[in-house]
ZAMARGU-4260 file (C-alpha; in steps of 0.2 Angstrom, whole numbers, plus 5000, padded with zeros to 4 digits):
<rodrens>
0) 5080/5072/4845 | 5077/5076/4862 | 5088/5073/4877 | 5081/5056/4882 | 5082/5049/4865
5) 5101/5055/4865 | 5103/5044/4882 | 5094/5031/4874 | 5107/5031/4859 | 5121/5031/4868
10) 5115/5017/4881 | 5127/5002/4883 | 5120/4989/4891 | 5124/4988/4910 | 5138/4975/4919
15) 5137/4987/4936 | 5127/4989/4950 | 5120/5003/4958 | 5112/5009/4974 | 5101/5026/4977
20) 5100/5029/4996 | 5087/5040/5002 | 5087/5051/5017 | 5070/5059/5013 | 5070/5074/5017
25) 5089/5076/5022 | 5093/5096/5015 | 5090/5108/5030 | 5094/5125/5033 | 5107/5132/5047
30) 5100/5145/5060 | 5108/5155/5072 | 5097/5146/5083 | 5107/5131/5078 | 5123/5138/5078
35) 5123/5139/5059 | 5123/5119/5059 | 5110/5110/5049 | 5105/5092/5059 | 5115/5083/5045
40) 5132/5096/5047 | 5127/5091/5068 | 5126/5074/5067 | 5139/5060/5071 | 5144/5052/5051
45) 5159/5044/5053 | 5152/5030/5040 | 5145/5043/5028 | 5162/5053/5030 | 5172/5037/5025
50) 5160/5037/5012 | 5164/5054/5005 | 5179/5053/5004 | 5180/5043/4988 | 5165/5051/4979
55) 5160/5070/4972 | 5147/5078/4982 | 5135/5093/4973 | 5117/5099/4977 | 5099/5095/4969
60) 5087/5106/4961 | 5070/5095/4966 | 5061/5102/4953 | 5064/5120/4944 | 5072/5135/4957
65) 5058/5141/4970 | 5048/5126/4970 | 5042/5114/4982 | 5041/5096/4978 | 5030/5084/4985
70) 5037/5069/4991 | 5031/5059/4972 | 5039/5074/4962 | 5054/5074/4972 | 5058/5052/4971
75) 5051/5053/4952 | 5066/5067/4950 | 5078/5053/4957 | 5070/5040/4946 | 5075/5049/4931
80) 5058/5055/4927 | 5056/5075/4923 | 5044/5077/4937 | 5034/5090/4927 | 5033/5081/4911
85) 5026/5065/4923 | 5013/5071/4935 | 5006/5058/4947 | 4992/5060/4960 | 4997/5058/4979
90) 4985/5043/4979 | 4989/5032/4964 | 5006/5030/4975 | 5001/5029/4991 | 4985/5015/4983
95) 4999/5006/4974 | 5011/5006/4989 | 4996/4998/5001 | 4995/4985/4986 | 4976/4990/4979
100) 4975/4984/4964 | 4972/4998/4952 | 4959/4997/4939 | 4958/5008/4923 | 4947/5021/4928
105) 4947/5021/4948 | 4953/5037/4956 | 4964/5036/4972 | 4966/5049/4986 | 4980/5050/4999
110) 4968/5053/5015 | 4973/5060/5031 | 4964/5056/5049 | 4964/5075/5056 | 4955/5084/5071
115) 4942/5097/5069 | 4935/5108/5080 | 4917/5113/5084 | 4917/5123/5069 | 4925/5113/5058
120) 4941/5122/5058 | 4958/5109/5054 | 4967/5110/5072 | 4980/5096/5069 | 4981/5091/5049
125) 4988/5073/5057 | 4976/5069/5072 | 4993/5069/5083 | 4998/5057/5070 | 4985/5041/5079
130) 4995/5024/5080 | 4990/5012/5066 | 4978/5003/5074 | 4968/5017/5079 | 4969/5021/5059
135) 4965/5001/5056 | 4948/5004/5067 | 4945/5020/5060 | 4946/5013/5044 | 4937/4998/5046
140) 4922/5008/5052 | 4922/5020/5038 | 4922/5003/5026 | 4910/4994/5034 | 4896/5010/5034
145) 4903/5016/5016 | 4903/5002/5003 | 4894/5011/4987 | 4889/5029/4984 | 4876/5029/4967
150) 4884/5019/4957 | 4903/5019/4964 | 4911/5006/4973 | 4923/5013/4990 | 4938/5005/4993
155) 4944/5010/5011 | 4963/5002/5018 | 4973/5011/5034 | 4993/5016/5029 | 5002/5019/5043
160) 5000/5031/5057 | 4986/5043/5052 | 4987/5041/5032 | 4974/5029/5024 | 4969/5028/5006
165) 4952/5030/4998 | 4948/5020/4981 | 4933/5025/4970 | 4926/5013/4957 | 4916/5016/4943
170) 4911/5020/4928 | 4913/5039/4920 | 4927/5043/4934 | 4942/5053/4931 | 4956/5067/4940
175) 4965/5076/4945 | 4954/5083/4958 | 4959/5099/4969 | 4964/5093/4986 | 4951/5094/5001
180) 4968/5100/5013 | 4970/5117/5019 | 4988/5111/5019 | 4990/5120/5037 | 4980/5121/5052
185) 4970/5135/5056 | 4957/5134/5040 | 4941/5122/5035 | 4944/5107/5023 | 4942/5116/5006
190) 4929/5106/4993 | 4938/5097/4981 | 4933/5103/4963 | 4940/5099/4947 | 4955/5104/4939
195) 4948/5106/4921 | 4931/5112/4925 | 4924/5106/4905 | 4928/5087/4912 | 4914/5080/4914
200) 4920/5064/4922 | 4931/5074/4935 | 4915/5083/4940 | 4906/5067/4944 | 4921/5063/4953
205) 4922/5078/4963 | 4902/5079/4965 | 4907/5058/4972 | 4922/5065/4984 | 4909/5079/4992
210) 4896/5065/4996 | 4909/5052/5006 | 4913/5070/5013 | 4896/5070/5020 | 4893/5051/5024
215) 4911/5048/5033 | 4912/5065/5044 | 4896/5061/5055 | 4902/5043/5057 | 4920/5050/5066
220) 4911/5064/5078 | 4915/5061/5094 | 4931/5053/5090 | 4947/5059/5098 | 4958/5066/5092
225) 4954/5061/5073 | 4935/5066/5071 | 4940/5073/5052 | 4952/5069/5037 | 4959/5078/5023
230) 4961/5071/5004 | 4973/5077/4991 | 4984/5069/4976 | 4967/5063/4970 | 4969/5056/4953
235) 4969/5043/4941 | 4985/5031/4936 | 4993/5036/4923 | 5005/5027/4907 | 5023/5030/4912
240) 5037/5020/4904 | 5044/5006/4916 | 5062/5008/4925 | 5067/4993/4914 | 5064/5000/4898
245) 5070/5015/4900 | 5089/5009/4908 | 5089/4992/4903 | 5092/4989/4921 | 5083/4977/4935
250) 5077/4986/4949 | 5070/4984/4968 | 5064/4995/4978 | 5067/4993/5000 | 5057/5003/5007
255) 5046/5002/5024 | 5032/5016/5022 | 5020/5014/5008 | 5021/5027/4997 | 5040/5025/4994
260) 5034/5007/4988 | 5021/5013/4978 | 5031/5025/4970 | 5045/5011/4966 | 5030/5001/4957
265) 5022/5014/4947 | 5041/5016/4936 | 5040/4996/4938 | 5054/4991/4951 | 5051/4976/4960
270) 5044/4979/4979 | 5056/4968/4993 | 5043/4968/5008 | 5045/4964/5028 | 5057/4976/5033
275) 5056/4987/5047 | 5071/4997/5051 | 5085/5005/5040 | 5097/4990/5047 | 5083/4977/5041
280) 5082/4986/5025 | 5100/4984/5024 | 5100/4966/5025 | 5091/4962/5016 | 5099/4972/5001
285) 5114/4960/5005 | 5101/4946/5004 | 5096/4951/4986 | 5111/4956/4981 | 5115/4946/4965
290) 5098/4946/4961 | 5096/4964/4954 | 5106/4978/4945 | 5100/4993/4955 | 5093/4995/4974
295) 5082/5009/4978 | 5084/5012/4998 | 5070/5024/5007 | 5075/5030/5023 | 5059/5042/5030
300) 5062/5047/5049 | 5074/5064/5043 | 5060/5068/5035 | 5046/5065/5048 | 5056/5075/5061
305) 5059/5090/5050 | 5041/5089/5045 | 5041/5090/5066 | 5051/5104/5068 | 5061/5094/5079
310) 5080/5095/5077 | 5086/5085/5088 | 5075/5069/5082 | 5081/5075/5064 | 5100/5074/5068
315) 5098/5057/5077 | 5088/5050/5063 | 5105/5055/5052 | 5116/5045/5065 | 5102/5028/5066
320) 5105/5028/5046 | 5124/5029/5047 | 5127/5019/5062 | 5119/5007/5050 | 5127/5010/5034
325) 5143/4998/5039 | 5131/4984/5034 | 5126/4990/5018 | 5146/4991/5015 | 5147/4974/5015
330) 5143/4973/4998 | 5149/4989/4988 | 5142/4991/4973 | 5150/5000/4959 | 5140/5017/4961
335) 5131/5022/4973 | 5121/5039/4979 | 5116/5047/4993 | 5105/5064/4995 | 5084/5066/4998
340) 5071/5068/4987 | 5070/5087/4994 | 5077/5096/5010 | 5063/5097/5025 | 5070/5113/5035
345) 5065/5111/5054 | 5062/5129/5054 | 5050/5128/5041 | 5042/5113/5047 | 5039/5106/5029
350) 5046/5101/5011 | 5057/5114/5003 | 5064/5122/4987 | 5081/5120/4995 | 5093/5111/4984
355) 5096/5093/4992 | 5115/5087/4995 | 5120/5073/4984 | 5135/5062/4985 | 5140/5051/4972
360) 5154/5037/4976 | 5162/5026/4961 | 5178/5022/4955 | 5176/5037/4944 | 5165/5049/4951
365) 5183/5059/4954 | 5189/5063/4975 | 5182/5081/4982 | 5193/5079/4996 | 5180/5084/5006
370) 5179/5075/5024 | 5161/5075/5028 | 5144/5072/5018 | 5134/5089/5024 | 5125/5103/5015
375) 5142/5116/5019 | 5151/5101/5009 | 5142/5099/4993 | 5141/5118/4991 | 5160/5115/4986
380) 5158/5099/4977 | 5162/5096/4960 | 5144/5089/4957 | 5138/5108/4957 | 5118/5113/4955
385) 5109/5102/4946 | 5092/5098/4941 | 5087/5079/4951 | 5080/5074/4933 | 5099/5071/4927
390) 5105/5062/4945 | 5103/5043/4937 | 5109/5047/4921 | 5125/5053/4931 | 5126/5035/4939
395) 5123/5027/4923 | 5139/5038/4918 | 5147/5032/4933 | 5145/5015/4930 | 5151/5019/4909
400) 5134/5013/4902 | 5135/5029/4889 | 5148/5028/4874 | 5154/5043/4866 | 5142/5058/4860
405) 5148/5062/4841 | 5165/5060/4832
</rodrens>
């Protein structure tokens, strides 16, 4: 029997609600530059601090020891899902999020407006991240000149920002794909080429991904500052078991940026649209309140700072999600958690193997005594190091939906 099976046969079924709160991207690292203070250790908490005070606090392994999580790895974790065991491509989520409607067979990239220079170098990998019109526009023309390539269909729709998605549809089509992303600037987009070179569908695919290459780029020269793009996570959906099924347990996802929401629907929670802000998102939790047994609440901007290297913007997106958190309060529900899919250290300017804080508040979940919610804090928790795989099974405990292992 395998561990999931065990949870499985000890399941109760639920009478609690929960709530998992994400701060993308929370975990940072302390530099001298800093004065050894992370932006979340800096920042001003005094409603995640009441908070902790009630709950045990640990760390979270993203994914195994040394390695970085993308953003679907690292939510998957938190979704329960060993992120190794279920691997999904950057663009089924971010398709799913934009709400495409997926077809068996169509492969989905996550695309990026980019700039280029004369020689086709990658100068900024997010085009000085363009406002979503520009991106609409961009999009829009890209649509209108690139309908069908052979026989494949293209399906074009802007995200926000600089992030779009790119649909192919057709028949023989398969990933994953490598990604056409340097993943840094300084470098030229790298062909995308299949993973398993005997696939003879992932080959079309690639051969496919190489001519919208060659259609799109001539129709952005000239543009400024995206006259390029970069594609990765391209792949095709694949079967994982639904949230429901798994923890008997009705979900939603709040979330403002589309990935997050594509995510959410892939495991099966339902999607709670038209929010804007973390205090939006938080009404509207207390709006759906009786209507669902567990709330998944996406926070991004720590995340979009550190990706920024910006510190300052990192620490004040901590204090915008706790000078909102008195409305999520309201309404308590039996357990709730706190942490990030991953850390995103500033001086790294990117995701991270470092292990994300975790806070877990019940009646149960045992008092650390510890006064703040920050990195220096869960190092002495009672939660430990743990792998995020085990995080909701550790709410479910919480909320007493396992009965007794053996005699």
């Amino acid at each position: 029997m395998n561990l999931d099976a065990l949870y499985s046969e000890l399941q109760l079924k639920p009478s609690t609600k929960m709530a998992l709160l994400v701060m993308d991207g929370v975990g940072d690292i302390a530099t001298k530059a800093t004065q050894y203070m992370t932006p979340l250790e800096a920042a001003c908490t005094p409603n995640l601090d009441a908070l902790c005070k009630n709950g045990a606090q640990g760390r979270m392994t993203p994914v195994a020891p040394g390695i970085t999580p993308g953003s679907g790895p690292g939510h998957l974790a938190l979704f329960g899902y060993d992120p190794i065991e279920f691997q999904v491509g950057r663009g089924v989520i971010e398709a799913l999020g934009l709400g495409m409607d997926l077809r068996a067979g169509d492969v989905a990239a996550r695309a990026n407006f980019c700039t280029l220079d004369n020689k086709g170098i990658v100068t900024d990998r997010r085009a000085g991240r363009i406002p979503t019109q520009v991106c609409e526009e961009l999009c829009d023309l890209l649509a209108k000149k690139i309908k069908k390539i052979d026989d494949c269909e293209v399906l074009i729709k802007a995200g926000k920002e600089h992030r779009f998605v790119v649909v192919f549809r057709g028949k023989g089509l398969e990933g994953p794909l490598t990604d056409a992303d340097p993943h840094r600037e300084g470098l030229s987009i790298p062909e995308s080429k299949a993973v398993d070179p005997k696939s003879a569908k992932a080959k079309k695919t690639a051969k496919l991904v190489s001519a919208f290459y060659e259609q799109a780029l001539p129709l952005l020269a000239g543009k400024n500052p995206a006259n390029g793009f970069l594609m990765r996570g391209i792949a095709h959906q694949p079967e994982i078991p639904s949230f429901q099924d798994r923890y008997a347990m009705k979900a939603a996802c709040i979330a403002v940026y589309p990935m997050y929401k594509g995510l959410a629907q892939l495991v099966g929670m339902n999607k709670l649209e038209g929010c804007q802000t973390i205090s939006e998102q938080f009404e509207r939790y207390l709006a759906e309140y009786n209507n669902y047994d567990f709330f998944f609440i996406h926070f991004k901007y720590t995340d979009k700072y550190g990706e920024d290297g910006n510190y300052e913007a990192k620490r004040k997106a901590v204090e915008e999600f706790d000078a909102a958190l008195p409305i999520f309060m309201k309404k308590m529900p039996e357990v709730v958690a706190v942490t990030g899919d991953h850390s995103t250290p500033c001086p790294m300017k990117g995701h991270s193997w470092h292990p994300q804080p975790v806070l877990i508040v019940s009646p149960i979940s045992g008092w650390d005594k510890l006064d703040r919610f920050t990195e220096t804090g869960a190092n002495h928790g009672s939660l430990g190091i743990f792998e995020a795989k085990y995080m909701l099974r550790l709410m479910q405990a919480n909320a007493r939906q396992f009965d007794k292992f053996g005699a």
